[in-house]
C-alpha positions in Angstrom: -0.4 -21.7 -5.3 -3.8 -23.1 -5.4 -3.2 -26.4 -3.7 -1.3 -24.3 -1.1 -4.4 -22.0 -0.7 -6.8 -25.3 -0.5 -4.5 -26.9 2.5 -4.1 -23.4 4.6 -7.7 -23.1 3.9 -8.5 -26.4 4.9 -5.8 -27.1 7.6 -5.4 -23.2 9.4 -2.2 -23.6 10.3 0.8 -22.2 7.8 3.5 -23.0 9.9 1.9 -27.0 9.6 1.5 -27.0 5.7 5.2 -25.5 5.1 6.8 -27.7 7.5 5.2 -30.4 6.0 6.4 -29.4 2.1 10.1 -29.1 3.5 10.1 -32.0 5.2 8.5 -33.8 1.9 11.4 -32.1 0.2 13.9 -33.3 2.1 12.5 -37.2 2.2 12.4 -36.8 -1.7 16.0 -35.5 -1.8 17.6 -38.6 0.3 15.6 -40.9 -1.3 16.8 -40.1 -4.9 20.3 -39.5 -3.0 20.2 -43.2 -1.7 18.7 -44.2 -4.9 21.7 -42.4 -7.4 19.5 -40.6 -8.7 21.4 -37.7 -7.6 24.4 -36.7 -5.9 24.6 -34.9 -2.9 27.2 -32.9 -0.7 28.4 -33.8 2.2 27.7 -32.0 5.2 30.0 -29.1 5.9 29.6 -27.4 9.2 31.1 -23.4 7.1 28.8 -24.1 4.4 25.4 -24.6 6.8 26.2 -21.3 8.5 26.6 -19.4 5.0 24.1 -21.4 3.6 21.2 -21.2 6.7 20.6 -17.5 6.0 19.1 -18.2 3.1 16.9 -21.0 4.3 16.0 -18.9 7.2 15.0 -15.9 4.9 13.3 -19.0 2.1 11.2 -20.5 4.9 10.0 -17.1 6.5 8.9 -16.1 3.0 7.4 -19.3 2.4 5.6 -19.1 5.9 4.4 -15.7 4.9 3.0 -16.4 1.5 0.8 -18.8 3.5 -0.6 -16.8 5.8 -1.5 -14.3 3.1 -3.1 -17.2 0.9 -4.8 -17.8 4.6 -6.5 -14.3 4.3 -6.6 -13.1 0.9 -7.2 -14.8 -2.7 -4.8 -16.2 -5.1 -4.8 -13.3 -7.6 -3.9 -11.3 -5.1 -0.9 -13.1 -4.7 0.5 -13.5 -8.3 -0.4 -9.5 -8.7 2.4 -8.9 -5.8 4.6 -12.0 -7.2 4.9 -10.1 -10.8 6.4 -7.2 -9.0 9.1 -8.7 -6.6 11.7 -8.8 -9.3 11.5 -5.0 -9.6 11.8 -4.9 -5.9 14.9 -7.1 -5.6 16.5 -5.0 -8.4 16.0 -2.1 -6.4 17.6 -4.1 -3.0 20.2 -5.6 -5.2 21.2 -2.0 -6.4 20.9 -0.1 -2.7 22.1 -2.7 -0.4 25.0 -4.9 -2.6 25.8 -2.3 -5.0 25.0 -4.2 -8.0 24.3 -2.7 -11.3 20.6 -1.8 -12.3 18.7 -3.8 -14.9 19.8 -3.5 -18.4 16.8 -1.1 -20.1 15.7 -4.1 -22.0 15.2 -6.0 -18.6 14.1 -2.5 -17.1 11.2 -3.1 -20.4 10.5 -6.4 -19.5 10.0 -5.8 -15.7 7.9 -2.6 -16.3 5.6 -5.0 -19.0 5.0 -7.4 -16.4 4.1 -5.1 -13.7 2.0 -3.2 -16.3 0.0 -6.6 -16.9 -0.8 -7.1 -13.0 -3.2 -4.2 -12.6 -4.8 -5.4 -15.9 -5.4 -9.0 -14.6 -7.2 -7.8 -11.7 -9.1 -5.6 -13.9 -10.6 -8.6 -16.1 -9.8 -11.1 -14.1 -12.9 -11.4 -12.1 
C-alpha cells in the first residue's frame, strides 16, 4: 500500500501504475514458467471467458484502490480493507446463496471491524 500510494502520488496516473504491476506480473510468471520454476496451463479459449470476469472485476478494484490512495491516505484505506470480508459475507449470502459465517467467524469479523475505528482513533 505504501509504495503504491508513493507511485500514484508521484506518477498521477492509476491506470499507468496498475498496468505497470500486471504487466510486471505477468513477465515474472513466464520467466519462472520458461525457467521450471513453475508450471503453467495452457491456454484454453472456455477457461479465459470464465476466468476474464474475474480479472475484469480484480483489475477494476485494483484501479480503484489507486485512485483512492490518489486522494485520500493509507489509513484510510486499511480501515475500509478490514471491513470488506463482512461485506462479501453479506454478497456471498444475498446473491449466491451461500451460508452465513459460522458465529466464531461472525466473532472474528465483528473484532476486526471493532479495531478499525480504534486505529483511526490512536493512530494519528
Amino acid at each position: 500500500l505504501i509504495v503504491n500510494k508513493l507511485a500514484v502520488a508521484h506518477i498521477r496516473a492509476p491506470a499507468f501504475v496498475t498496468f505497470a504491476q500486471f504487466a510486471a506480473t505477468a513477465l515474472a510468471v513466464k520467466v519462472a514458467h520458461m525457467a521450471n520454476f513453475i508450471e503453467v496451463d495452457s491456454f484454453d479459449s472456455r477457461k479465459l471467458m470464465h476466468f476474464s470476469i474475474y480479472v475484469f472485476g480484480f483489475a477494476a478494484g485494483t484501479w480503484t484502490n489507486m485512485r483512492v490512495l490518489m486522494t485520500t491516505n493509507v489509513e484510510t484505506v486499511i480501515v475500509f480493507r478490514t471491513i470488506a470480508p463482512l461485506a462479501v459475507a453479506v454478497f456471498d449470502y444475498v446473491f449466491h446463496g451461500r451460508d452465513l459465517p459460522s458465529l466464531r467467524s461472525c466473532l472474528a469479523m465483528g473484532i476486526i471491524v471493532a479495531g478499525a475505528p480504534s486505529f483511526v482513533l490512536h493512530h494519528q
